[in-house]
N, C-alpha and C positions, 0 to 999 in steps of 0.2 A: 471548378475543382470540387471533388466529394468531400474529402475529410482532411482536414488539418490536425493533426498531433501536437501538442502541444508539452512540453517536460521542463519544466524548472530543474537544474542543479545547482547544489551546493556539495561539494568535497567529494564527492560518492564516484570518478571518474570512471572506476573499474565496475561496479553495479552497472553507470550507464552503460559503458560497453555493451554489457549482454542484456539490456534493457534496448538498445539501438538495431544490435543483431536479431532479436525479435520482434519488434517494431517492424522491422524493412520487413523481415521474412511477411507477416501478416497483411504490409501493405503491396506486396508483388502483385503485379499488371490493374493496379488501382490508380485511376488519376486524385493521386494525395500526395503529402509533403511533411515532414518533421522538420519543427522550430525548439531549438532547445535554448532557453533562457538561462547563462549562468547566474548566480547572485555573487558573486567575487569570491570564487571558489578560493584561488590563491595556491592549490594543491598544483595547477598546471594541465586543467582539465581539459580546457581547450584547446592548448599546445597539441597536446597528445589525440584527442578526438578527431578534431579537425581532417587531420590526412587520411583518416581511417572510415571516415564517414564524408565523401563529398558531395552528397547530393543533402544533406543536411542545413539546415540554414542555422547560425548559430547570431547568436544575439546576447551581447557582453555587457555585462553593468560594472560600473567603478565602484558600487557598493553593494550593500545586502539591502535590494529594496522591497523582501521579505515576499511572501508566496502568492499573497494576493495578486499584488502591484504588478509583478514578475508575468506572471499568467495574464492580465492585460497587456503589458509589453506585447507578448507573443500574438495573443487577441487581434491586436491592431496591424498585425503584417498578413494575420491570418487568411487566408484565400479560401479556405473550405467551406461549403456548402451545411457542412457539420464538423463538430469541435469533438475532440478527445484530452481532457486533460489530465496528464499521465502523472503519475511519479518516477524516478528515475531506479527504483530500487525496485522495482516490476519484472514482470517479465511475460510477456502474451502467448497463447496458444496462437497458430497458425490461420485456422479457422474465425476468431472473433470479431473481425473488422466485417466478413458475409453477416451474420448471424446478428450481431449488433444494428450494424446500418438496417436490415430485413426487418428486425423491429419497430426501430424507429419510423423508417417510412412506411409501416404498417398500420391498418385503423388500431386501434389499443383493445387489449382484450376486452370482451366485455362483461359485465358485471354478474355478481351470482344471481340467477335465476329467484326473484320475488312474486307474490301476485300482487303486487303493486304497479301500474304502470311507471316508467322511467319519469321522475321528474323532470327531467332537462337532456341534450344528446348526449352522445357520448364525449366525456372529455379528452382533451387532445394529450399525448403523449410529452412531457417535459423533458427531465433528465432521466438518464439511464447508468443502472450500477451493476457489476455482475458478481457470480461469486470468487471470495476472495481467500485465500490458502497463506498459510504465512511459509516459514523457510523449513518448517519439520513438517509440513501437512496439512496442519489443524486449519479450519474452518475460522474465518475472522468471524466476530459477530456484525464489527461494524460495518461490517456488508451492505447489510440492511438495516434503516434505523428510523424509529420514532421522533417526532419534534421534542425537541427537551422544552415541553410546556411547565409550571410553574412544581405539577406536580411527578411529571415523568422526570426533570432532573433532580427535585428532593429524593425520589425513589433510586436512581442511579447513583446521586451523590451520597447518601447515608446507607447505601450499602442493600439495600431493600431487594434492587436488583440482582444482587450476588445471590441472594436468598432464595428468592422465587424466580430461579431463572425462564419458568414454562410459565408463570403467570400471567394472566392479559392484564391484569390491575397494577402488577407490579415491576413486569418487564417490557412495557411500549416502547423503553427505549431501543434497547437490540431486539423487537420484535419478538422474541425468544418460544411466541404460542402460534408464532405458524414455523411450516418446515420450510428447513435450508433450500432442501432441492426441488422445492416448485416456485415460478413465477409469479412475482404479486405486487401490487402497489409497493412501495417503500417509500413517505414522506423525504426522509433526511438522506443522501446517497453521500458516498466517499470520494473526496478530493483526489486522492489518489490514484481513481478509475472512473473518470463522471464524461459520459456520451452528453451533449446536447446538441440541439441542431444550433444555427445562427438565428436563425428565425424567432426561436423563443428567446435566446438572448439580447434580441431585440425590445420586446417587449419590457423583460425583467431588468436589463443594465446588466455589467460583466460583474466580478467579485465585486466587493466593496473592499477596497482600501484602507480601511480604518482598521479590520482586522491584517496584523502584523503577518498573523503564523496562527493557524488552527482556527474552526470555529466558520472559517468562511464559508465553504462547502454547506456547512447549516443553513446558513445565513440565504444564500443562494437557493437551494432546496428550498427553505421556507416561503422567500418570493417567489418562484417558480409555481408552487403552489398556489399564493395567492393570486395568482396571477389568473387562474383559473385550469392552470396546468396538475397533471397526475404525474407523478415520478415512478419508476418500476425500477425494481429487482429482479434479475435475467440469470436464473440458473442452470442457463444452459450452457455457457463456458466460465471456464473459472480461469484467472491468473493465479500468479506466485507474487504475492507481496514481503518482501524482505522490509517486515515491521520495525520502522523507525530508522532505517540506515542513513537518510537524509538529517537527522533528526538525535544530537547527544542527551542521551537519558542523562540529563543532570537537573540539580536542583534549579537553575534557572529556567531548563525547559517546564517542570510542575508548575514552578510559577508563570511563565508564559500559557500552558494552555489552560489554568483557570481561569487566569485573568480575562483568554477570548471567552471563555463560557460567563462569564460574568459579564463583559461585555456584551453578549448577544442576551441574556435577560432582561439589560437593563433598554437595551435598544429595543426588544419586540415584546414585553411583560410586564414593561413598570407600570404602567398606565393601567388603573382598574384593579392592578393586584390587592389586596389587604395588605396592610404594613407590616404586618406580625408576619404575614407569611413569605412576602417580600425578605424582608431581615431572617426566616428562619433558612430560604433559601439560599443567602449570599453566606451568611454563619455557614452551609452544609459545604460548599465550594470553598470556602478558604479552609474548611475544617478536613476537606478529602487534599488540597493545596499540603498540609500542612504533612497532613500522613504520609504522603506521597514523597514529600522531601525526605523526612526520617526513614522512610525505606532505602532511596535512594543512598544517603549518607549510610545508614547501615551496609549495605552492599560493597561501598565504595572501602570501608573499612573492613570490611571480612576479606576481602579482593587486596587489601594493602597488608593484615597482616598476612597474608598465605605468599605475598610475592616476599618480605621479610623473612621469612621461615625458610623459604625454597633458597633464598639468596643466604642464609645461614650455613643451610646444611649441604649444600652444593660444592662448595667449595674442598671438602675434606673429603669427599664422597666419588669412589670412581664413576665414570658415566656406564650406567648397565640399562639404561632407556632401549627395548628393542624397538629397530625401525618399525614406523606408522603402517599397520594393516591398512590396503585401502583397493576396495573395489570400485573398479571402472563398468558401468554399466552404458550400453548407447551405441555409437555410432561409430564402426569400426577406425573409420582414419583422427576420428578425434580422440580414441582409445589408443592409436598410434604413439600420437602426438606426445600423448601424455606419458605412456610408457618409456620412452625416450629420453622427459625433462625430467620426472618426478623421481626417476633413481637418484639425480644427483641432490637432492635433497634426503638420500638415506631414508627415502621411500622405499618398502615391499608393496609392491602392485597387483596383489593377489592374494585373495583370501578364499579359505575352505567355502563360505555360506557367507549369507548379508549377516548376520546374528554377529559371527567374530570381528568383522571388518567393524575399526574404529572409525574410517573414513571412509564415504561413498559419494562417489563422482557419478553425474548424471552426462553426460559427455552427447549433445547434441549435434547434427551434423544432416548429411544428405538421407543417412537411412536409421536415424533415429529422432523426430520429431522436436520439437517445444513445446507442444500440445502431449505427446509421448510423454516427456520428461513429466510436465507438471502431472499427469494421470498417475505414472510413476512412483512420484515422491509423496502422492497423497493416498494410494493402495498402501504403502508400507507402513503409514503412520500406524500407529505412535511407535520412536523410533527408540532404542535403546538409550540411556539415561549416558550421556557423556561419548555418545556417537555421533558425527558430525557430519552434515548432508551438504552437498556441494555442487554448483552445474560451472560445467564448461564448456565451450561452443566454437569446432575447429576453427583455428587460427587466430583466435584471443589472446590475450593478455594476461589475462591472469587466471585462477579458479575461485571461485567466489559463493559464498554461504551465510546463512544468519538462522541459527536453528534457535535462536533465543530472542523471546519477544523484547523482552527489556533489555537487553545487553546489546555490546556489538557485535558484528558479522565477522568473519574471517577471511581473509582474502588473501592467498598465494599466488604473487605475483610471480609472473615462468618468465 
């Protein structure tokens, strides 16, 4: 077998959906397989999946034994020849599984042209990350990413980063001084999207386990590395990452992913560090921990009082909300589809221009792509401020969307 997929879920059933639906479409007439690992979703994920997807292997835990652990689960049924370990709030172009694997089994590009003779061969190719789009367009940065060495996470975590996002001194971490759209080494690659074969996971061992939730992916990048492996960034296809839908922006989340980043310091930097800078270090991480909550909780309370307001003034107020603008762009029978159910939600399904449309539907199908859609929703970036961008994929479930990095996604269930 070529390639094993591999997708952890927790609660996200309708993400997976068109996360599954693109999946297959990418893996068509390839000898592969998708393993989806629930963590005790509890929402009814796999009720619902299961009949919808049967060529699917599905693998159920009576707990949440967290992302790492999850992803070895899946590991050890795994069949593939090479590994893709996904997240469930994804979504692939059609094309990426060719263009990926071609990489991979290819010699690794080679180095910039010195007059130095080459020290040692060429080194072999590790993990593989590509470019990644969130749910309004934009470019992830974590695409691409620097080892958070003792100085590249002091630089990320006090903020340095934000500052000099083009600098090489002060942005290694998101790489920020080479460009998006050419192919390059990248140290650190994302959990999210990370190609490797078996073979180097042989060498290196699967996640480690000790990290809960976040942080692993590093962890793994940086042995890969030591391994004697080079990891790349492949910006020749790019997904849609619906950032964080796995994943409740709440204060315990802040505190879970410093805690891994603090974890992985202490595991691969203490040793050798100066003390002062060790402690200036762990101080930056609970100190970005700390901000990060207070954002959080701020948010949570601007969001509690606006629904108090609305539930004030609603009540005495006739309803004169006119029905939701919303263009269908895509694929004619899934523009059908939708034309059909979204009236009885007091939809209008047609708008002058994309500018007036509050809602726009990406509607995927036989004559309108996934690879289409995502090219689509990232021409149009940046999108109007409170316009909300959405894909559907004939004969789904639901419509589904997350145009907001920190917040949730929206999902209209049909």
């Amino acid at each position: 077998m070529v390639l094993s997929v591999i997708i952890v879920n927790y609660r996200v059933r309708y993400f997976l959906e068109l996360c599954l639906h693109s999946v297959e479409k990418a893996l068509r007439g390839l000898d592969a397989e998708i393993l989806v690992v629930d963590n005790q979703s509890a929402d009814g994920s796999v009720e619902f999946l299961r009949p919808l997807f049967p060529a699917v292997k599905f693998i159920v835990n009576a707990e949440n034994a967290g992302f790492a652990r999850a992803n070895n689960q899946g590991l050890e049924q795994a069949g593939g020849e090479y590994i893709l370990f996904l997240n469930p709030d994804t979504i692939l172009p059609e094309d990426i599984v060719r263009r990926c694997l071609s990489f991979l089994q290819s010699p690794p590009p080679p180095p910039p042209p010195t007059s130095q003779p080459p020290a040692s061969p060429l080194p072999r190719i590790g993990g593989l990350g590509v470019r990644m789009i969130d749910g309004s367009g934009r470019f992830l940065k974590e695409s691409r990413r620097g080892f958070p060495s003792p100085w590249v996470a002091f630089c990320k975590l006090s903020g340095l980063t934000a500052l000099f996002p083009r600098s090489r001194w002060f942005s290694a971490y998101y790489l920020g001084y080479l460009p998006a759209d050419r192919t390059h080494p990248s140290p650190v690659l994302s959990g999210a999207c990370f190609w490797i074969s078996r073979a180097a996971l042989r060498e290196t061992g699967p996640f480690d386990e000790k990290f809960f939730m976040y942080a692993e992916d590093i962890d793994l990048s940086y042995r890969l590395e030591k391994a004697g492996f080079v990891n790349y960034y492949l910006a020749d296809t790019t997904i849609v990452h619906f950032k964080g839908e796995s994943t409740q922006k709440d204060i315990r989340y802040v505190r879970q992913f410093y805690k891994a980043m603090n974890q992985f310091q202490r595991k691969h930097f203490s040793s050798g560090m100066p003390g002062l800078f060790r402690g200036a270090l762990v101080a930056a991480i609970w100190l970005r921990a700390g901000l990060g909550a207070s954002k959080i909780a701020g948010r949570r309370h601007r969001a509690t009082a606006s629904r108090r307001q609305t539930a004030t003034i609603a009540p005495h107020q006739p309803n004169t909300m006119s029905p939701r603008r919303t263009l269908l762009i895509g694929d004619p029978t899934g523009i059908s589809e939708l034309r059909s159910r979204l009236p009885v939600a007091g939809e209008r399904t047609a708008a002058p221009d994309r500018q007036q449309a509050e809602e726009i539907i990406f509607c995927v199908g036989d004559e309108f792509s996934f690879k289409e859609a995502i090219g689509a929703l990232e021409a149009a970036a940046p999108y109007r401020k409170g316009q909300q961008v959405k894909f559907y994929t004939a004969g789904s479930h639901a419509v589904v969307g997350s145009a907001h990095r920190d917040g949730p996604g929206e999902i209209r269930v049909l």
